[in-house]
C-alpha positions in Angstrom: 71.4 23.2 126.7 68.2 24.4 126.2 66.5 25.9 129.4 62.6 24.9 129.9 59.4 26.5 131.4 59.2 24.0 134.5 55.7 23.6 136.9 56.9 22.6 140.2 54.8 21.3 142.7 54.0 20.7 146.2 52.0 19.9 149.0 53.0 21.5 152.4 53.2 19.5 155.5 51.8 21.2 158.9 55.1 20.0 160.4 58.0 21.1 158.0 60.1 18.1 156.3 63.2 17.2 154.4 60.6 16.9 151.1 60.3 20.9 152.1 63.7 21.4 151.7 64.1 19.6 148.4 61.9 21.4 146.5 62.9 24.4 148.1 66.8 23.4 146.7 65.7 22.5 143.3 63.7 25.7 142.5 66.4 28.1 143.7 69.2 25.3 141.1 66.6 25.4 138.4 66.7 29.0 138.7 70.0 29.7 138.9 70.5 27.6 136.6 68.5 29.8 133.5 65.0 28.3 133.7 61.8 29.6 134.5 60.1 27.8 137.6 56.4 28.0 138.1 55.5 27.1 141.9 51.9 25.2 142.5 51.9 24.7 146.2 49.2 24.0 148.3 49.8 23.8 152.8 48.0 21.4 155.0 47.1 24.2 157.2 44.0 25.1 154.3 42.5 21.9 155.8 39.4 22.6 158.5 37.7 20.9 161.0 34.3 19.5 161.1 32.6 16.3 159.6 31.5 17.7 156.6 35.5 19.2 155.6 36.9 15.8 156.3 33.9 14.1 154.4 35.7 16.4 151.6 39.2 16.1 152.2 39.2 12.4 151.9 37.5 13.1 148.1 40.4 15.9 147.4 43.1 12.7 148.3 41.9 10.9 145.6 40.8 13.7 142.9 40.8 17.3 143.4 39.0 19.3 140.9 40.6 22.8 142.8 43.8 21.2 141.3 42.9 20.1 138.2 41.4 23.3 137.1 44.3 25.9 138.5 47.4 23.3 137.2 45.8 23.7 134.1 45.4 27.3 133.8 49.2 27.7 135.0 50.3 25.1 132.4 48.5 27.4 129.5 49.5 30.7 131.4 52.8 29.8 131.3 53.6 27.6 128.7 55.1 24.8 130.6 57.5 22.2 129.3 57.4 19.9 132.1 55.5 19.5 135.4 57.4 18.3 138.5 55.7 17.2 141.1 57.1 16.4 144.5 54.4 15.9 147.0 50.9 15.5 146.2 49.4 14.4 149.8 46.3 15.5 150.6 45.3 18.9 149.0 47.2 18.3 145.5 46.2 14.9 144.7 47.2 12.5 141.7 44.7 15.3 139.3 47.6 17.1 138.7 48.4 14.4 136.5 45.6 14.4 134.6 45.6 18.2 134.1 49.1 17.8 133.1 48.1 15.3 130.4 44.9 16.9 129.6 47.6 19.5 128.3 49.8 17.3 126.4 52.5 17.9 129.1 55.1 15.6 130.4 54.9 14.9 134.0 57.4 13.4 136.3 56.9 12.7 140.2 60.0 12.7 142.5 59.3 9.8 145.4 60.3 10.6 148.9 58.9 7.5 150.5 57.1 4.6 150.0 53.5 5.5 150.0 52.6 4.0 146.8 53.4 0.8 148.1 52.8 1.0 151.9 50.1 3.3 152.7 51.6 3.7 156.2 54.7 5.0 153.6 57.7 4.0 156.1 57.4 -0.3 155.1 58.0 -0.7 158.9 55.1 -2.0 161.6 55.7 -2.0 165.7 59.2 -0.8 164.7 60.3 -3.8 162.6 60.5 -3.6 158.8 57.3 -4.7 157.0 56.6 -5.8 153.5 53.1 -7.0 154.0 51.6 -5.0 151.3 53.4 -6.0 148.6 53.3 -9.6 149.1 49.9 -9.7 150.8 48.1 -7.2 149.3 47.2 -3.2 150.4 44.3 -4.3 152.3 47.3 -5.3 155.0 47.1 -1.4 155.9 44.1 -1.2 157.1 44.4 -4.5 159.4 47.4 -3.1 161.7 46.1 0.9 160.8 49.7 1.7 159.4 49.2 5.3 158.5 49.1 7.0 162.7 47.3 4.4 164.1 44.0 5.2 162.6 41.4 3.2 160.6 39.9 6.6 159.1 43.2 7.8 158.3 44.4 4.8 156.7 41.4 3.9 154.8 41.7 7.8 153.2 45.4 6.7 152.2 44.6 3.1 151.0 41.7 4.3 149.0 43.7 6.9 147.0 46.4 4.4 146.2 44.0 1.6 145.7 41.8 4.1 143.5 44.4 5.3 141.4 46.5 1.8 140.9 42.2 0.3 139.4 42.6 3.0 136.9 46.0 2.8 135.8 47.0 6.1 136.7 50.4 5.4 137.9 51.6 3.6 134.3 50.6 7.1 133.2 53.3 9.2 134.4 57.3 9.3 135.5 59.0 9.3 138.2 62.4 10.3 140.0 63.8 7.7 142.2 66.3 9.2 144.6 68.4 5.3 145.5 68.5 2.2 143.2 66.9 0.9 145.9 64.2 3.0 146.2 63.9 2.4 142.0 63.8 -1.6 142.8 60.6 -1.1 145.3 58.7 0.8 143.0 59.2 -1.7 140.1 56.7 -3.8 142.1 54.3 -1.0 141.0 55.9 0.6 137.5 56.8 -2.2 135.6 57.9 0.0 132.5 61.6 0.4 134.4 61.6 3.5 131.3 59.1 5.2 133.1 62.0 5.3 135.7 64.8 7.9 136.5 67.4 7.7 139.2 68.9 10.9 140.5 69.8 11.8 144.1 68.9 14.8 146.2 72.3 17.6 146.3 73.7 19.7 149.1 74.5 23.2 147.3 78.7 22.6 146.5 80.9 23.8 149.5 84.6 23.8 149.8 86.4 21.3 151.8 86.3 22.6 155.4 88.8 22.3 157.8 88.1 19.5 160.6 88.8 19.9 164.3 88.5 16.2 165.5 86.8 16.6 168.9 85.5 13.7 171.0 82.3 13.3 170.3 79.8 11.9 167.5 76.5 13.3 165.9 72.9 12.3 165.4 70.7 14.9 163.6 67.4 14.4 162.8 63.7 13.2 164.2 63.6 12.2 167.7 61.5 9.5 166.7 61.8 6.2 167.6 61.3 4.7 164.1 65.1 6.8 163.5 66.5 4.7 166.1 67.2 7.7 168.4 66.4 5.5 171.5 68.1 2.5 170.5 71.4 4.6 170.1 70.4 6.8 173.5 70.6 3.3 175.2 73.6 2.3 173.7 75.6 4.8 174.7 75.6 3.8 178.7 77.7 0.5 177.0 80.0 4.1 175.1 83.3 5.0 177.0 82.2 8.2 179.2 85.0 10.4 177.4 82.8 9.8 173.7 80.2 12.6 173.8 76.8 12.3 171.7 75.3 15.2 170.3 71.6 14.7 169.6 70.3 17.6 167.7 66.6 17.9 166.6 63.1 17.6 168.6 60.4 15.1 168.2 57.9 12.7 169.8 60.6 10.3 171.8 62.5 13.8 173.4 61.3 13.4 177.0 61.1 9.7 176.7 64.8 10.1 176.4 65.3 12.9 178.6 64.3 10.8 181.3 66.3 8.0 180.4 69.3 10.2 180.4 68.4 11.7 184.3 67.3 7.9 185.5 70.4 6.3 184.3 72.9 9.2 185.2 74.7 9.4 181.4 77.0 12.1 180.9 78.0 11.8 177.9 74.8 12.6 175.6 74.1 16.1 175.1 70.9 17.0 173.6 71.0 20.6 171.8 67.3 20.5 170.5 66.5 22.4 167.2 69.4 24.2 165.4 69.5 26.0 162.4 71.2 24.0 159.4 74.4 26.2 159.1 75.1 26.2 163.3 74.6 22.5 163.4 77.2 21.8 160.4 79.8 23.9 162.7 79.4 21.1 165.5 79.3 18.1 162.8 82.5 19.0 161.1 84.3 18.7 164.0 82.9 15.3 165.3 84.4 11.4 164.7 81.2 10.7 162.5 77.3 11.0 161.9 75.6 8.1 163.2 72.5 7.3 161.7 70.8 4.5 163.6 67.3 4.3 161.7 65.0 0.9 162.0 63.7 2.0 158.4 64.5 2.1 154.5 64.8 6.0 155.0 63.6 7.5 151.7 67.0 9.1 151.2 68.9 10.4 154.7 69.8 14.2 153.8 72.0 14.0 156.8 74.8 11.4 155.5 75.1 14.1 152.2 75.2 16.7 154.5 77.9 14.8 156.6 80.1 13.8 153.4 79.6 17.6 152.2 81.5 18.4 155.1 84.0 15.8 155.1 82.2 13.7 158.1 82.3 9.8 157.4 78.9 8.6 158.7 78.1 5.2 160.7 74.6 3.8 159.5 72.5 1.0 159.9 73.0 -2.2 157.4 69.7 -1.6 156.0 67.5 0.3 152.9 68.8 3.6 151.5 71.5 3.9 154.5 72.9 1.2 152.9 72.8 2.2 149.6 74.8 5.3 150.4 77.2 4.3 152.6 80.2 2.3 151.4 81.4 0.2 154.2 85.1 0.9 155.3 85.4 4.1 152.0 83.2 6.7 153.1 81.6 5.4 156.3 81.1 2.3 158.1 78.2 0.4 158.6 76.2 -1.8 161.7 73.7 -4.2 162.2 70.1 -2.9 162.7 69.2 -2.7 166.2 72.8 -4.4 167.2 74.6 -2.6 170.0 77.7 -4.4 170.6 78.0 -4.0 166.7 77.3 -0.3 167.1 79.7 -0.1 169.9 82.6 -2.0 167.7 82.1 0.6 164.7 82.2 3.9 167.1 85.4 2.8 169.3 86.7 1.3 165.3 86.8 5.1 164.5 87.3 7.0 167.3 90.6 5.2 168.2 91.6 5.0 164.2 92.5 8.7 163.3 94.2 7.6 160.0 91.1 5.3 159.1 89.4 8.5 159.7 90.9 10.8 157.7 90.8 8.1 155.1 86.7 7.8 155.4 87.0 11.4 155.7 88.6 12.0 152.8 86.8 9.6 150.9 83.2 11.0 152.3 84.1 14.7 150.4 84.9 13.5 147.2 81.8 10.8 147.5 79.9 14.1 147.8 81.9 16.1 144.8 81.2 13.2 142.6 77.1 12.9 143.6 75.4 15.2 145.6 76.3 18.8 144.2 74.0 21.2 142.9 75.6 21.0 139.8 75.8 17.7 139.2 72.2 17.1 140.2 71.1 20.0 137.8 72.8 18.0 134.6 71.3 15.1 135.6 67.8 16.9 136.1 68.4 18.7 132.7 68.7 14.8 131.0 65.8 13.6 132.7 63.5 16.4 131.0 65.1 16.3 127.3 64.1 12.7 128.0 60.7 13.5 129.0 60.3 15.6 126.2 61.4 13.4 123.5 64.9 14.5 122.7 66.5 11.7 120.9 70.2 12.7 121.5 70.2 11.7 124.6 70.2 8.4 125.9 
């Protein structure tokens, strides 16, 4: 197959993300893989204080001329096949389209949330799910200041999308949808479903491990709220004290949960902070399951591949991309949003089951072997360019 001259691109967070790690993964597979990777990254941390740099930073959102001219020096520098763009939020900006088609070059945006549609990004308000913007209109946003609670913020978010949906700019390129799902919300802004390609993120292939079953269950991820971290906190005083939790990860709700752990005496939730990836996989391969209790769509949870890669069935919410993933009673099992008796049913439904464990278990790796490797995800990231550029031969 032939190998291409690829522009990858992203915009740095100050707090690092999954979207970090995803470009990060498909570089190195590109890579490996025989083609040559151009990186155009920009970080969040070039952004200053002061009136005057904020006055500019909400012009750079919607057009960035910094952009525009170095994309398309790199594009001619390098002869570029394809640009890929991951995150464009704030320093990148939609220009690198336009440079990108100012040089006759394909361009194809991977979406890892829902900020086209929702300039808060999540579709949830007050912790609920919210569709408001779709069906009401984008001015919604700026009513209930979606994006962190700010006017100023959310105004700079709304006016880029707003901008950029007057002057069509978003019928101009394609994108990468990582769920059907998430491919079914952004038809309510891409109505040419062509324009649209389906293709999952990957955990780099692994060999079956062997599993210890040990009493206790996982969450990994965000201590945030909107994850469902304190819902499933709470829950547990309804657990049997023998089932351990294992919370691993840091974020806004930690000491909000701390002290709900000391005030209500539980024993049986651990919380081991930050981990690296590679020690935190040698306490999920030996649990009942990942639980993933999130109040959102999730743009696509890294943590139920991760799980699967591993052999670990997963318990998620009955809701978004979760959903979409998990197959109810094959490779995981599945509860009612916000429901804790529900929650309760599914956790004791595994941990006293071992044979419907090993069964979810079993099912969970080969889920992953058939999906989420690096190598299938490069084939299917090869198609999606010969696509782009025109190849006829494949369909």
């Amino acid at each position: 197959m032939k190998k291409h001259n690829v522009l990858m691109a992203h915009n740095y967070y100050q707090v690092p993300g999954g979207e970090d790690t995803v470009f990060h993964n498909e570089v190195n597979m590109l890579e490996k893989n025989g083609h040559k990777v151009t990186k155009y990254t920009r970080h969040n941390d070039e952004i200053k204080s002061g009136v005057l740099s904020k006055l500019k930073l909400g012009i750079d959102t919607i057009f960035s001329f910094k952009t525009y001219k170095e994309v398309k020096k790199l594009i001619d520098e390098n002869d570029i096949d394809v640009v890929h763009v991951h995150n464009t939020l704030p320093l990148i900006s939609p220009s690198i389209y336009y440079a990108a088609r100012a040089k006759k070059v394909p361009v194809v945006q991977t979406i890892h949330n829902f900020r086209l549609l929702c300039p808060g990004a999540t579709f949830t308000r007050n912790g609920e799910i919210c569709e408001d913007c779709i069906s009401k209109g984008l001015g919604q946003s700026l009513k209930h200041r979606c994006y962190r609670g700010s006017l100023a913020q959310t105004f700079m978010m709304y006016a880029m999308v707003k901008f950029h949906r007057i002057i069509g700019t978003y019928d101009k390129i394609n994108y990468i949808t990582l769920t059907e799902f998430n491919k079914n919300k952004l038809l309510n802004l891409v109505k040419d479903e062509s324009k649209i390609h389906v293709k999952p993120n990957f955990v780099e292939r692994r060999d079956k491990v062997e599993r210890v079953l040990k009493d206790y269950f996982v969450y990994i991820g965000r201590l945030d709220d909107i994850k469902g971290i304190n819902f499933l906190v709470e829950a547990w005083t309804k657990i049997n004290e023998n089932i351990d939790l294992y919370v691993i990860g840091t974020g806004p709700e930690e000491e909000r949960i701390k002290d709900f752990i000391n005030k209500n005496k539980i024993n049986n939730v651990k919380l081991l902070g930050f981990m690296k990836r590679e020690d935190a996989f040698d306490i999920i391969k030996n649990s009942r399951a990942v639980i993933i209790p999130s109040k959102c769509y999730e743009g696509f949870p890294m943590s139920i591949v991760e799980g699967f890669s591993l052999g670990v069935p997963v318990i998620g919410s009955r809701l978004g991309n979760i959903e979409a993933i998990i197959k109810d009673g094959y490779n995981g099992v599945l509860f009612e949003k916000n429901n804790k008796i529900n929650l309760k049913e599914a956790i004791e439904h595994l941990f006293y089951n071992k044979d419907l464990n090993e069964k979810l278990s079993y099912n969970a790796y080969n889920t992953f072997i058939k999906y989420y490797t690096d190598k299938q995800n490069n084939y299917e990231l090869e198609i999606i360019y010969k696509r782009l550029l025109g190849d006829k031969n494949v369909k």
